[in-house]
Backbone as JSON, one array per atom type, in Angstrom:
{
  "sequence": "XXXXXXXXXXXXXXXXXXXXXXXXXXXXXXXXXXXXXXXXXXXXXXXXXXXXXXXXXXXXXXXXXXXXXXXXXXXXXXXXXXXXXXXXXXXXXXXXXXXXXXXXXXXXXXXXXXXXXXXXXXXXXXXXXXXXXXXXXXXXXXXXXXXXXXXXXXXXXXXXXXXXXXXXXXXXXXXX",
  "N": [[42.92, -34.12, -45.73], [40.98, -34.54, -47.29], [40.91, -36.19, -50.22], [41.31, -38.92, -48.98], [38.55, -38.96, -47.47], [37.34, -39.22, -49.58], [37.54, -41.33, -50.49], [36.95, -43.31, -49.18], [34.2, -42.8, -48.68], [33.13, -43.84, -51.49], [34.38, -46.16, -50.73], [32.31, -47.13, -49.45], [30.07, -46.44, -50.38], [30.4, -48.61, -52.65], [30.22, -50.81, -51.27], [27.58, -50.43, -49.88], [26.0, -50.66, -52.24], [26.59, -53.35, -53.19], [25.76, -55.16, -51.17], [22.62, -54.4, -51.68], [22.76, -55.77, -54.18], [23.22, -58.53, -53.41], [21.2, -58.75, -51.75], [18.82, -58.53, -53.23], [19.2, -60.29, -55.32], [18.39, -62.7, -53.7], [15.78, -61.59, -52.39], [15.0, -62.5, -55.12], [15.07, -64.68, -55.76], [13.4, -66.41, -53.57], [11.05, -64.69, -53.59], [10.43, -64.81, -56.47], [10.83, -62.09, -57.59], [12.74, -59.24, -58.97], [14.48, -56.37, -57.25], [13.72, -53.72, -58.18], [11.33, -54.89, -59.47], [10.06, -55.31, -56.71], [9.8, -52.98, -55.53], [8.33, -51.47, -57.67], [5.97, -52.94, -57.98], [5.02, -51.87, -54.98], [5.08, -49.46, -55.16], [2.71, -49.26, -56.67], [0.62, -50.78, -55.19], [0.8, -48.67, -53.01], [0.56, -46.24, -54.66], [-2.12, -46.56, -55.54], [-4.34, -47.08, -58.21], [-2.81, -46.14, -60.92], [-0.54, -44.16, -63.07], [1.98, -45.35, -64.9], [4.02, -43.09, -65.24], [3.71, -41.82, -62.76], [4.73, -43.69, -61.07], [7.27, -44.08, -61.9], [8.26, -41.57, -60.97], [7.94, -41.61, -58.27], [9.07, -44.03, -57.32], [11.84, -43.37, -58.53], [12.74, -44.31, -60.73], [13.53, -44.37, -64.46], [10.71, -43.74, -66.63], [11.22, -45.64, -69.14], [12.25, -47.79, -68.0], [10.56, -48.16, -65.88], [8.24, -48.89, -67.33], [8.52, -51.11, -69.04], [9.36, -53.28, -66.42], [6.98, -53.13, -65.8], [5.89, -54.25, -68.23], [6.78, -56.99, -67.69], [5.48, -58.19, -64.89], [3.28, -57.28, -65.74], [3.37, -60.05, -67.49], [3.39, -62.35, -64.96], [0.95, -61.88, -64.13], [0.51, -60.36, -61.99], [-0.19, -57.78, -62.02], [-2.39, -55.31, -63.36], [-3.11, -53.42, -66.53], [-5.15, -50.53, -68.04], [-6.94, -48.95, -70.29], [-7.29, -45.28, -69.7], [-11.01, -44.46, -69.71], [-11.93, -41.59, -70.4], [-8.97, -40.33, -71.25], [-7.58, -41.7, -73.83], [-4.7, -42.1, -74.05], [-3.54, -42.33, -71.7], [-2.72, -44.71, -69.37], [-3.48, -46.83, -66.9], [-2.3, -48.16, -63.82], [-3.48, -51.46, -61.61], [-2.86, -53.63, -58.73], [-2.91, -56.99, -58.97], [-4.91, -59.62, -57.94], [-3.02, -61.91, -57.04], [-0.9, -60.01, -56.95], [-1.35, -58.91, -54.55], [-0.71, -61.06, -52.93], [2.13, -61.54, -53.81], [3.29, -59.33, -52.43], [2.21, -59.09, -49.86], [3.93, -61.35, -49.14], [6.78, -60.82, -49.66], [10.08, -60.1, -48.88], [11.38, -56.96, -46.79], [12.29, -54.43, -48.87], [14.97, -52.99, -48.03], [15.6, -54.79, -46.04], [15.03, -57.17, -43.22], [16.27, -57.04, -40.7], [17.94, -54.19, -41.16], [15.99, -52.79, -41.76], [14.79, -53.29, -38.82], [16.76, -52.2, -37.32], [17.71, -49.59, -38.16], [15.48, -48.4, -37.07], [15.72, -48.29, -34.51], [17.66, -46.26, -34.04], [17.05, -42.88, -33.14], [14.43, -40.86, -33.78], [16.01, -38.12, -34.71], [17.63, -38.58, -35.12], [18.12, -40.48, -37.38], [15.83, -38.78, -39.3], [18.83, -37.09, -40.2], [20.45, -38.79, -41.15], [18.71, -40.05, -43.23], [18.78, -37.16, -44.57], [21.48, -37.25, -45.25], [21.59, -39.21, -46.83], [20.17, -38.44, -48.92], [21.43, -36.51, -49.95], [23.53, -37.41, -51.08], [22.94, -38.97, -52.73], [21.67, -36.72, -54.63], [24.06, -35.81, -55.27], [25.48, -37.79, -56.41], [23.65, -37.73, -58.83], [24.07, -35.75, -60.22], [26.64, -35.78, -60.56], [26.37, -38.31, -62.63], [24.48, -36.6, -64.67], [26.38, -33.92, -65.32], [28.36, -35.69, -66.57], [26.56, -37.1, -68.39], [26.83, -34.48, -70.36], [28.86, -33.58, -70.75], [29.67, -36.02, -72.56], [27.82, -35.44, -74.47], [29.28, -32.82, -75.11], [31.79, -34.16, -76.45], [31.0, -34.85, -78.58], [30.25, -32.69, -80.54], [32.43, -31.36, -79.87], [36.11, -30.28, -80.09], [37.67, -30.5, -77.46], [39.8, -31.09, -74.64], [38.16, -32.52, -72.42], [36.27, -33.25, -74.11], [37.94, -35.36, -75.86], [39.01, -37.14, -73.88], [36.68, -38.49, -73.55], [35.36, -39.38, -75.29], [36.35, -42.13, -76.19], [34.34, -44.01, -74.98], [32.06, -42.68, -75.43], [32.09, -43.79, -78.47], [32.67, -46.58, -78.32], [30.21, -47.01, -77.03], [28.44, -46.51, -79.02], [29.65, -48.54, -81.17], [28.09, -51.12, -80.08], [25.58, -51.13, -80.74]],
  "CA": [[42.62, -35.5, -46.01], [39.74, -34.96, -48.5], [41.51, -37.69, -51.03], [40.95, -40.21, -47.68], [37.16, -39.29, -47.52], [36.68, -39.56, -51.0], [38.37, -43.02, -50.54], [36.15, -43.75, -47.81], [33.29, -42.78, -49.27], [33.75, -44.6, -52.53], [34.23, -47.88, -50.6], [31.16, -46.94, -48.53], [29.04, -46.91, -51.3], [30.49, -49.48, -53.17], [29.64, -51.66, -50.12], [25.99, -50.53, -50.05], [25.61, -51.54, -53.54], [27.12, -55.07, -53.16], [24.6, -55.51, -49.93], [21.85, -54.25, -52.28], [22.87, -56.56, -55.21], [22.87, -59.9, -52.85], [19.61, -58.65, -51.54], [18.29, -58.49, -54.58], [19.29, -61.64, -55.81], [17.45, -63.0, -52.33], [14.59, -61.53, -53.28], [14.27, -62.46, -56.45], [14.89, -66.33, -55.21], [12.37, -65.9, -52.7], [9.28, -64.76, -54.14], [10.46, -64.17, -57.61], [10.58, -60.56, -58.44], [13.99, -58.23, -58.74], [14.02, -55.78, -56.23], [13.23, -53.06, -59.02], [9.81, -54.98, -60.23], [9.6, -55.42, -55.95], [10.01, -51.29, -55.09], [7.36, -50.93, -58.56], [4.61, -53.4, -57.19], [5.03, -51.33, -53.61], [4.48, -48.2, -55.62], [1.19, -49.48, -57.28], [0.14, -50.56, -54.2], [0.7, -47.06, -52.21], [-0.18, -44.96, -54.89], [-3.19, -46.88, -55.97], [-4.97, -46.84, -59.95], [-1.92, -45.13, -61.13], [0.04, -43.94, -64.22], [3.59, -45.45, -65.43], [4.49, -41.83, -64.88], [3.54, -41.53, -61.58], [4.92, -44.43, -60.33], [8.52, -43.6, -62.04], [8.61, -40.61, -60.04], [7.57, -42.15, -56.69], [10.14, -45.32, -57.26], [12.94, -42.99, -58.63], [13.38, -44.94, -62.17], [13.15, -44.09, -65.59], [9.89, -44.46, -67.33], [11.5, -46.65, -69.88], [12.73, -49.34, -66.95], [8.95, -48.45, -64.96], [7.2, -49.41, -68.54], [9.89, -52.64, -69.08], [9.29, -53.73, -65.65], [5.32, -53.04, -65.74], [6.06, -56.12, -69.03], [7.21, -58.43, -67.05], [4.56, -57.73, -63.96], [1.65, -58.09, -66.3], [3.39, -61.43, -67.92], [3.53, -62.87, -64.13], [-0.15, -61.76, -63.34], [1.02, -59.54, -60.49], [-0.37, -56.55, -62.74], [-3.2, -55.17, -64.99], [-3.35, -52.15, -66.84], [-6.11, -50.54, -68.83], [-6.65, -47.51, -70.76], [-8.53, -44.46, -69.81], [-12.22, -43.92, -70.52], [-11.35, -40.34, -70.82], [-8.01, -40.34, -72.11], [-7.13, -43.13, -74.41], [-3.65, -42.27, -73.92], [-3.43, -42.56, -70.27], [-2.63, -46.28, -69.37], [-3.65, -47.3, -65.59], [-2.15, -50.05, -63.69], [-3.62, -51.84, -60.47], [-2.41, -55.06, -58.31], [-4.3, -58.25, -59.1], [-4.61, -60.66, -56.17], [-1.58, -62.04, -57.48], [0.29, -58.91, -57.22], [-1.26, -58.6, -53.56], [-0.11, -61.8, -52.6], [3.46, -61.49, -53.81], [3.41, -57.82, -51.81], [2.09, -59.67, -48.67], [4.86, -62.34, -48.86], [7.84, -60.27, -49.7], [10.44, -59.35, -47.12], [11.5, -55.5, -46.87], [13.38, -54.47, -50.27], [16.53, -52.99, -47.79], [15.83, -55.43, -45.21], [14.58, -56.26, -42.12], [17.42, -56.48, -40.14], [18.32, -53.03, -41.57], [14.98, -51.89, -40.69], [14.71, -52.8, -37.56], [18.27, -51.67, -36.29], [17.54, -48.46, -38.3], [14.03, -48.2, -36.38], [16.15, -48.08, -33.33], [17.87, -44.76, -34.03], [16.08, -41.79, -32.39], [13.97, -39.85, -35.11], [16.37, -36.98, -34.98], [19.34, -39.34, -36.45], [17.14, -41.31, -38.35], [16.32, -37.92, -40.18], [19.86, -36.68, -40.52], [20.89, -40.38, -41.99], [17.89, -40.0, -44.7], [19.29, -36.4, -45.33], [22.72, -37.45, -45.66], [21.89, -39.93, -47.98], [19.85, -37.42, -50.14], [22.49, -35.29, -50.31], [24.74, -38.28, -51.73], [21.96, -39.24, -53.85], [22.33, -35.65, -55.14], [25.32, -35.62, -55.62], [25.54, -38.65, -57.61], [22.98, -37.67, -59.68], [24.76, -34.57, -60.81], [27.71, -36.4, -61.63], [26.11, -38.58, -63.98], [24.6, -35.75, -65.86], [27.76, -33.53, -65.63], [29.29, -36.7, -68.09], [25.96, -36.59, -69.9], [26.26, -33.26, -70.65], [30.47, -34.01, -71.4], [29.67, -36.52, -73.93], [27.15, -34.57, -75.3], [29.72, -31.84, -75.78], [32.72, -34.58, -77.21], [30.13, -35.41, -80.16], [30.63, -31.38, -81.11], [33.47, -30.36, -79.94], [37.23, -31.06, -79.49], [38.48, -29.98, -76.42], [40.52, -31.52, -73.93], [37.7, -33.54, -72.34], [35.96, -34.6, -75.28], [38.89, -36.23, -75.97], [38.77, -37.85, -73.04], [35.44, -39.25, -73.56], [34.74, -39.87, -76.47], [36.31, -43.67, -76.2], [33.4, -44.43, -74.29], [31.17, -42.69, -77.14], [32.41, -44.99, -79.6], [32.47, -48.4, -77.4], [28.62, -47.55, -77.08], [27.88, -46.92, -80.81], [29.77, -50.2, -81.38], [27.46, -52.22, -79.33], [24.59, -51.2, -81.41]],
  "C": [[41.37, -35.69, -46.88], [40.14, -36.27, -49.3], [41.14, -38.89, -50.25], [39.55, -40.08, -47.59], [36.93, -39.55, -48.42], [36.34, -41.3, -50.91], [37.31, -43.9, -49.78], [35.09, -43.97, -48.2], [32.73, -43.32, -50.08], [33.33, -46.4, -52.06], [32.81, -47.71, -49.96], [30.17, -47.44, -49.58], [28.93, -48.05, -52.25], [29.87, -51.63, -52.16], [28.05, -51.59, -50.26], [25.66, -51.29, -51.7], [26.14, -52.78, -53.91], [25.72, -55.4, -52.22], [23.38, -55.46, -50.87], [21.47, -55.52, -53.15], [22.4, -57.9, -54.52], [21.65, -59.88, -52.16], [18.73, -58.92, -52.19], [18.04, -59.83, -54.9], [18.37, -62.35, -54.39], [15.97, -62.84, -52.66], [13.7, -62.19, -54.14], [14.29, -64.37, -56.11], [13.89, -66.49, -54.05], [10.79, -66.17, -53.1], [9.25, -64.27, -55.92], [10.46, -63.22, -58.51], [12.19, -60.35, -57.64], [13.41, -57.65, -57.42], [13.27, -54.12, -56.98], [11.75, -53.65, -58.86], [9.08, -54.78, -58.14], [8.99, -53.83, -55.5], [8.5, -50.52, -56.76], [6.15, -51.38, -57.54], [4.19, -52.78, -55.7], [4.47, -49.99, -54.16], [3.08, -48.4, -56.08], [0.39, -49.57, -56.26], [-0.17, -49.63, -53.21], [-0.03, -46.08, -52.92], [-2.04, -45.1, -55.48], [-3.47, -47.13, -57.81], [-4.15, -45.5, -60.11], [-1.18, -45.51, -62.59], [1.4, -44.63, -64.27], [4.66, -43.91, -64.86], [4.81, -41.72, -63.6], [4.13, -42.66, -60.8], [6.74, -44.55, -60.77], [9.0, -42.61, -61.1], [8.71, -40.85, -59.0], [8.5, -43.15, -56.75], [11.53, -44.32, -57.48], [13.96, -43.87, -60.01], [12.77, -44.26, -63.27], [11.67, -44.27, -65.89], [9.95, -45.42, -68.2], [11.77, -48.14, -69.15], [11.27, -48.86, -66.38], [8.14, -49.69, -66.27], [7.8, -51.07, -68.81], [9.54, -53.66, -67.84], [7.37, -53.95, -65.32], [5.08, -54.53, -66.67], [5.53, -56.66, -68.33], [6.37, -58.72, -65.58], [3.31, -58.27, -64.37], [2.17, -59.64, -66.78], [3.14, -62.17, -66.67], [2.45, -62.82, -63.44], [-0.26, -61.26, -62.75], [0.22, -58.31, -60.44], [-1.55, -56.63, -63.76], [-2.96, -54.01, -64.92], [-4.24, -51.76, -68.1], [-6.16, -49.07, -68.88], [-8.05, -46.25, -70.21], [-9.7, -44.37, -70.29], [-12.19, -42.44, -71.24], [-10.34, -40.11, -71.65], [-7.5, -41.21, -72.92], [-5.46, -43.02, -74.07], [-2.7, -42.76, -73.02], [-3.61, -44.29, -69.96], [-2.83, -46.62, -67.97], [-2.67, -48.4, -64.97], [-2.84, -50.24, -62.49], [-3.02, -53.39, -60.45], [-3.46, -55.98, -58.13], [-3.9, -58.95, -57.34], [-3.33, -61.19, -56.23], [-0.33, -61.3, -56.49], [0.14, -58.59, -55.44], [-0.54, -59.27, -52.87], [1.2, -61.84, -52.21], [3.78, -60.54, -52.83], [3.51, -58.74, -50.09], [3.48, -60.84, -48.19], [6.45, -61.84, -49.01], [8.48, -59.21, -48.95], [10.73, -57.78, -47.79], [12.71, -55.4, -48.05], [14.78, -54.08, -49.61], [16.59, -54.35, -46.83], [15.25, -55.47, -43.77], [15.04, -56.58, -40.7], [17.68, -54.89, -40.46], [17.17, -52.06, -40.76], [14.78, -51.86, -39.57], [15.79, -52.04, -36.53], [17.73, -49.77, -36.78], [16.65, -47.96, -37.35], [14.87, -47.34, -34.95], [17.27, -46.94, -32.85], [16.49, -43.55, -33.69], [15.56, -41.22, -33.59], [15.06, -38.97, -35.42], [17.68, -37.64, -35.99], [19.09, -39.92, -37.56], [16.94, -40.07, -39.45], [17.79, -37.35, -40.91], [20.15, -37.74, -41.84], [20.09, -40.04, -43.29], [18.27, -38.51, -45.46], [20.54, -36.54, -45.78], [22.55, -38.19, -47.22], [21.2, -39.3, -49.43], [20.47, -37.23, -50.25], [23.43, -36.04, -50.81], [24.1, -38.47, -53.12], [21.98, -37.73, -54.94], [22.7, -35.64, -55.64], [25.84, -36.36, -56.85], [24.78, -38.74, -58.62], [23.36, -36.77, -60.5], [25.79, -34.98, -61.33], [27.45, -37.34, -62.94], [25.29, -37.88, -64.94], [25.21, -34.92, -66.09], [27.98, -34.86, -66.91], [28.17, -37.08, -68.53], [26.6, -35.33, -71.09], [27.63, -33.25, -71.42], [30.27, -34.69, -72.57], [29.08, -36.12, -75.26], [28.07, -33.09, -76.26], [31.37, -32.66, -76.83], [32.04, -34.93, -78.64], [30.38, -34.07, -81.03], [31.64, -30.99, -80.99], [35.05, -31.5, -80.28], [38.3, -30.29, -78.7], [39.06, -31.29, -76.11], [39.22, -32.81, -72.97], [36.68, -33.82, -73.14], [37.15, -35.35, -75.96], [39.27, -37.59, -75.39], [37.71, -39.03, -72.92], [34.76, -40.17, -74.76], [35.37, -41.63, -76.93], [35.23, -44.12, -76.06], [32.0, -44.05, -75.04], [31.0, -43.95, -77.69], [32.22, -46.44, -79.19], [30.99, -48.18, -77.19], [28.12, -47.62, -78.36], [28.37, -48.1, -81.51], [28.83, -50.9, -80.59], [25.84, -52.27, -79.82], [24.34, -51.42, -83.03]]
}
């Protein structure tokens, strides 16, 4: 019955990321921030007078969406950032009062229903659960650079799945 877990699985996640999405939107009606710019301003706050870099890594986004979302942070006041004395290259950010404010007033980015039911699993499941979902997280991270790495090879080659792919090429170089 693998084909039935897949299936399972599939809707599973497609579920979490609906729940996410209307969270989100909640959120962002709320106290005005996505749940992205919310999960950045949480990182600034934890990690302190910190890099774009460093706060991509710790959130689990691009630097191009950290730097994008840092924007729209400083347009809203929430955010400053200022350049190294040392390094000019090195760009800082910290949370203005603003940015504490919003932090202080905004509910939990999964939830806190979620959290507290989660809370109420024993540590030992509570771990498992957060390894499971690594290990999905994983997983799904490998699949979308597997079909990097595919499209990358339909631009050179012509096998059997660049063939395949390469629609999806082309429908992005049209859109630019």
């Amino acid at each position: 019955m693998p084909a039935d877990e897949l299936k399972s699985l599939q809707k599973a996640l497609r579920r979490i990321i609906r729940a996410q999405d209307v969270h989100s939107r909640r959120i962002d009606r709320t106290v005005g921030l996505t749940l992205p710019q919310l999960v950045v301003l949480q990182c600034v706050r934890d990690l302190g007078e910190v890099t774009s870099r460093a706060i991509s890594k710790e959130a689990s986004l691009s630097p191009p969406t950290v730097v994008g979302i840092l924007d729209k942070l400083e347009l809203k006041g929430m955010i400053e950032r200022y350049r190294s004395e040392s390094d000019r290259r090195i760009v800082h950010t910290i949370l203005t009062e603003r940015g504490i404010l919003a932090l202080d007033h905004a509910p939990s980015p999964i939830g806190v229903l979620f959290d507290d039911a989660f809370l109420t699993f024993p540590a030992e499941r509570r771990s498992e659960i957060v390894s499971s979902f690594e290990t999905v997280a994983e997983l799904c991270e490998t699949s979308v650079a597997e079909l990097h790495d595919q499209s990358r090879i339909a631009e050179n080659d012509d096998d059997i799945a660049a063939v395949a792919i390469q629609p999806v090429n082309r429908l992005r170089s049209d859109r630019h």
